[in-house]
N, C-alpha and C positions, 0 to 999 in steps of 0.2 A: 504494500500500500504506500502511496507516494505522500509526501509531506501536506499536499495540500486537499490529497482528498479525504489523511486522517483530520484536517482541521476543518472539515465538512461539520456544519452541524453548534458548530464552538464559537463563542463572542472571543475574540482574538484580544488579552488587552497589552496595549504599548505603553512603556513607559514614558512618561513627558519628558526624556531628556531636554527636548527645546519645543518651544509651544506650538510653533511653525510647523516645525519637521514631522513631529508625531500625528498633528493633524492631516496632512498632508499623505502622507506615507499610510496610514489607514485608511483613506481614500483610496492611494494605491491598489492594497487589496480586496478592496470593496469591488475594485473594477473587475476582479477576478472570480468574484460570487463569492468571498469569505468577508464575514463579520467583523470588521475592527473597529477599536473602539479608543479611544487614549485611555488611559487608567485615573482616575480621580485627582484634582489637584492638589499636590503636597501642602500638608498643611500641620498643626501640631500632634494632631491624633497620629497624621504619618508618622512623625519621629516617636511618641510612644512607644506605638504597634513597634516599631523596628527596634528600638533599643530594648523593647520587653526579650527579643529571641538573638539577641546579640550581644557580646562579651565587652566591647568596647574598643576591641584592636582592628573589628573590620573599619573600613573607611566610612565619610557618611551617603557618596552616591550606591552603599550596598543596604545601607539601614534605609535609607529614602524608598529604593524601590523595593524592599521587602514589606516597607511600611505600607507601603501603594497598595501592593496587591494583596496586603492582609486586610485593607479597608472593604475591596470587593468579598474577599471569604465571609466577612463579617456581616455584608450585609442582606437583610431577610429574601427566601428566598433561592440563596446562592446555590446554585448543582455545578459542585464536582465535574461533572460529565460536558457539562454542556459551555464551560472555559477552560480557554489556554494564553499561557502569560508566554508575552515573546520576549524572549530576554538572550541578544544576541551576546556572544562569549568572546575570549582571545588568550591565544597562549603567553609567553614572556613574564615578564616580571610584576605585571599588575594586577592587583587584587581585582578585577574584573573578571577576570579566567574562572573566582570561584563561586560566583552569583551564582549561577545557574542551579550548581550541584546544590549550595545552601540552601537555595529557595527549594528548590526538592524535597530538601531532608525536611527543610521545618514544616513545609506542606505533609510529608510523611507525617511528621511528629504530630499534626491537628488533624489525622482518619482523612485527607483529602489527596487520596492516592491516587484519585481516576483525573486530576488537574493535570493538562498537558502543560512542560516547560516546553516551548518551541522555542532552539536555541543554532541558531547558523553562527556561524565560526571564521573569523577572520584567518585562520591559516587559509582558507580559497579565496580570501576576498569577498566573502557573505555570499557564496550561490550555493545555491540549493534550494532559495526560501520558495522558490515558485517556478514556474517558465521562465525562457526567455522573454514571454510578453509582460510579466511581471516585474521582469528585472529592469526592464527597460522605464519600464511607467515608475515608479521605487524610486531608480535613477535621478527622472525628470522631477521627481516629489521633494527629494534632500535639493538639486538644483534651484529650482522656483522657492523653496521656503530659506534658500539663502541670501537668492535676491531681495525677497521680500520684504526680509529683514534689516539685508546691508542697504537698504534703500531708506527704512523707516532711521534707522540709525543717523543715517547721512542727513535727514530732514529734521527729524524730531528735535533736536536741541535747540534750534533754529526759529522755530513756529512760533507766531507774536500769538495766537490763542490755543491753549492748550489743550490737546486732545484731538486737534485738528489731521496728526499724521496719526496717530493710532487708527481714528476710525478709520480712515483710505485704508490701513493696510491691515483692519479686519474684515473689511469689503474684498481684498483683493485676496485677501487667502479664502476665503470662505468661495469665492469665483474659482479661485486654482483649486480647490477640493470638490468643489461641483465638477469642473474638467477633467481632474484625474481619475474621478470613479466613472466614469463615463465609460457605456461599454463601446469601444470604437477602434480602427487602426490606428496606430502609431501617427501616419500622416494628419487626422483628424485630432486627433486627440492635441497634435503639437499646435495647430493653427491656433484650437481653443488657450492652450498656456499661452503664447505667445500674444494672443489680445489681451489677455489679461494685464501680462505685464506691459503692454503698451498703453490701458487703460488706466493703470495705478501710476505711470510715468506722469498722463498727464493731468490725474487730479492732483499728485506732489507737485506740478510745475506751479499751478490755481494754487495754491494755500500759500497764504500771507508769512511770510517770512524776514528776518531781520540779520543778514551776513554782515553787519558792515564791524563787526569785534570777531574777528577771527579765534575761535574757541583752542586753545591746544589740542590737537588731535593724540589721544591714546589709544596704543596699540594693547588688544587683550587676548593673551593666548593661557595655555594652563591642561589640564585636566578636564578632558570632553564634557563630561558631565555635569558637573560643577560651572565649568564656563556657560554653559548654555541653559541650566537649570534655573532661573531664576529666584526660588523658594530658598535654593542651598544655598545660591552667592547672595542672599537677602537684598536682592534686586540691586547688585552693583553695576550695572551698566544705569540704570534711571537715577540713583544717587549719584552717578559720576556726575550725569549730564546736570543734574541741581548745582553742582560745585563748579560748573563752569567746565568743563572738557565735551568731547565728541569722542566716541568711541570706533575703532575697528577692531571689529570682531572675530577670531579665528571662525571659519563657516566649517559646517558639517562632512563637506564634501572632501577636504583637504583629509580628512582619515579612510576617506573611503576611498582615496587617488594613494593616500600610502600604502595601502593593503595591497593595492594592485601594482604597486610600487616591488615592494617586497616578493609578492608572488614570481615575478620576474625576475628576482635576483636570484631566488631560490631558486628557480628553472636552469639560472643561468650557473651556480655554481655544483648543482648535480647533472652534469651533464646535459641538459636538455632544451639549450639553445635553439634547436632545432627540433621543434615538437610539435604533436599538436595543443600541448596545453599553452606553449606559448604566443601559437598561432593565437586560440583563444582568447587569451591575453590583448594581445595587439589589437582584434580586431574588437574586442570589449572596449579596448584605448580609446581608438577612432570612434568609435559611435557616441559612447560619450561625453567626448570633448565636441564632439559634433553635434550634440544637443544643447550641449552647454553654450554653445556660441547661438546658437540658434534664437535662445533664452534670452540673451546677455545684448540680442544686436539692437532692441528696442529703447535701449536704458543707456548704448556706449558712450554719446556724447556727458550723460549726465553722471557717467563714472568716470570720467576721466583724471587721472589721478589716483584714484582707490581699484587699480588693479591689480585682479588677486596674483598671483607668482602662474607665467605661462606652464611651467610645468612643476610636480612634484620635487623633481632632480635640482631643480636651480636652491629651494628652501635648505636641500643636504648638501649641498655643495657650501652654502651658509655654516653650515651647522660643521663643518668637515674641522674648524683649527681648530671648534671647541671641544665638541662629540662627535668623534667620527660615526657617520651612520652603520658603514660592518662592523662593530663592537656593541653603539649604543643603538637602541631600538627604541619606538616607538613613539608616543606623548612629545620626550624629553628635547631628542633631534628636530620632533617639528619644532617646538617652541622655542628652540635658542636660534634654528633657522629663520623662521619668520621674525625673530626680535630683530636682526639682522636687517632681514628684508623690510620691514615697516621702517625701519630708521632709514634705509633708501628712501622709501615712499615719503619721508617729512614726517613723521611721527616723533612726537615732543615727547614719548614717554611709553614703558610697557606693563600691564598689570597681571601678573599671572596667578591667576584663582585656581586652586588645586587644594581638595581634602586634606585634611589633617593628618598627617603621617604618609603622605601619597611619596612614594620614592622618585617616580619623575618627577616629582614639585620640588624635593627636598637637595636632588642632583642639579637640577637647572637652577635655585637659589647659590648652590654651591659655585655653577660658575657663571654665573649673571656679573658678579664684581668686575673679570675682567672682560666681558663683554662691553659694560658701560666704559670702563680705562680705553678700549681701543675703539671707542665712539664718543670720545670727547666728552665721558661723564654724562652718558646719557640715561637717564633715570629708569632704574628697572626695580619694580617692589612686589614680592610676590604677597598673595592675600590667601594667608589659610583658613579652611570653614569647617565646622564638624557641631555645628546643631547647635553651639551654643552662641547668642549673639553678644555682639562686642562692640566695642566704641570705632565702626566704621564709618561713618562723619567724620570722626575727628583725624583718624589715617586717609581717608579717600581728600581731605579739605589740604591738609599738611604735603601729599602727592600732586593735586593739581598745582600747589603753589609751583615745586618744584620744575613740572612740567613746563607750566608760564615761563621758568625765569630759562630755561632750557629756549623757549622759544624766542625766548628776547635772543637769547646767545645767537641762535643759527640766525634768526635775519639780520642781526650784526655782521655777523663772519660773512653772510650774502651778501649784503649793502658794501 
């Protein structure tokens, strides 16, 4: 029986790693006649429920989504039989690799044995979850909820009345999630994203805005989760922008171009240069960068400047004096590459938000110092979270100074 026609039958649920993405991405499989759903939003009961069945050493993006999906067990009603929590895994050094199995046991441990963990695995690059026609729509779902995103981000700080770029870009996702569950071919299906984001370009050009104080832009990279969680980083992107900064944000896609990144090397250092899994490879490459532009050509003029790295390889090539990437893996290499690349880009500063004991947080703290020494003192402060809150006003107020006074510098040393 194949993965998706054991999840016949089953409300699918996703954890909200990013609000976009998950919505987006259960449209995805909706297009395919399965049930998804996001999982409830994190809130205090989540971190309860999850610290009730956790010792304290797992991280808190493990307690978050254990929290998540203990809210659904809990509520009246709930059959075993008829959900499955999709809780995608990864080998290496990161406590993510043991989600999966944990949420198991402790489902074990609460009599709710017949709960499917549906769990794809970044050793292929995430396939398996469904079709080709699947992979494809999924693809265009992380793409579209990045832009979405990087668009609201670029506007939001900006807007003389507030609340004005939220709604456009709850209208334009709820449009992109009506388009992706849409049953249709690939060609249809793309015309639909593709107005979309042409549609949300031009209600952001119409809203009232006030550029003439140039915000320091901060670069924020970190631990996937946590970065893109909102609940866990206690909405540190919306407190930056109060404190005066603009954010860019590491997007979703950049882990899913390093999977397939790695897959490739792997091929390339067991002999199999010449295969078909690398053909695979490649031509998974091309079509995706090729939807991705597709996405991206309605919005180009109004990105210009905030473009993401043309390829995976240019971020490790970044990363190569610090972490070289055949040693280090994962999180760590992208983020010391992209601090890198963002300080090309004119970025006044980097925040990296990563759990509490997260070993890529704690490696790439370790060498941020001389990353900042051989970028002229360029401010890099990492933000760690684990469920209890802390006086981040008064560190997020203390960083954008720093950043401002960063930005005086480079248009001096410009001027």
């Amino acid at each position: 029986m194949s993965e998706q026609q054991s999840l016949k039958g089953r409300t699918i649920y996703l954890p909200q790693m990013s609000y976009g993405a998950v919505r987006c991405v259960a449209a995805a499989f909706r297009s395919v006649g399965l049930d998804a759903v996001p999982a409830p939003d994190s809130d205090s009961e989540t971190l309860e429920l999850g610290s009730r069945f956790t010792s304290g050493d797992e991280c808190l993006p493990e307690r978050i989504t254990l929290g998540d999906f203990l809210k659904i067990v809990n509520q009246p009603g709930f059959d075993p039989k008829k959900v499955a929590f999709f809780m995608p895994t990864s080998g290496g050094p990161c406590r993510f690799g043991q989600y999966e199995g944990y949420i198991e046991k402790v489902m074990r441990q609460q009599g709710h044995t017949d709960v499917m963990i549906f769990s794809p695995s970044s050793k292929n690059a995430y396939q398996g979850i469904g079709d080709s026609t699947f992979n494809r729509t999924a693809w265009r779902a992380f793409v579209i909820s990045d832009l979405l995103q990087k668009l609201l981000f670029r506007t939001r700080p900006y807007e003389i009345h507030k609340g004005d770029t939220r709604e456009a870009y709850e209208a334009a996702l709820a449009a992109a999630c009506e388009a992706l569950a849409r049953r249709s071919d690939h060609r249809d299906r793309m015309r639909h994203l593709v107005d979309v984001v042409a549609k949300y370009r031009d209600r952001l050009r119409v809203i009232p805005v006030d550029r003439n104080e140039r915000r320091p832009l901060i670069g924020v990279v970190g631990e996937i989760f946590c970065r893109l969680h909102s609940f866990s980083n206690e909405n540190l992107i919306e407190r930056l922008e109060e404190h005066g900064g603009e954010a860019w944000i590491s997007d979703f896609c950049e882990w899913i171009l390093y999977t397939s990144s790695q897959e490739r090397s792997t091929l390339i250092r067991t002999g199999q240069r010449l295969s078909k899994g690398m053909l695979k490879n490649r031509i998974t490459n091309w079509v995706q960068r090729h939807d991705e532009h597709q996405l991206l050509n309605p919005v180009h003029e109004d990105l210009v400047g905030y473009e993401e790295p043309s390829t995976i390889e240019e971020l490790l090539r970044y990363s190569e004096p610090y972490l070289p990437p055949r040693g280090s893996l994962g999180e760590m290499v992208l983020n010391i590459g992209k601090a890198v690349y963002l300080h090309k880009k004119g970025a006044h500063g980097i925040i990296d938000i990563s759990p509490f004991t997260c070993m890529n947080g704690i490696i790439c703290e370790a060498v941020y110092p001389r990353v900042s020494r051989d970028l002229d003192g360029f401010p890099i402060r990492t933000f760690y979270f684990d469920g209890q809150a802390g006086d981040l006003d008064r560190d997020l107020g203390i960083f954008v100074e720093l950043a401002r006074n960063y930005q005086r510098k480079r248009s001096k040393m410009a001027s």
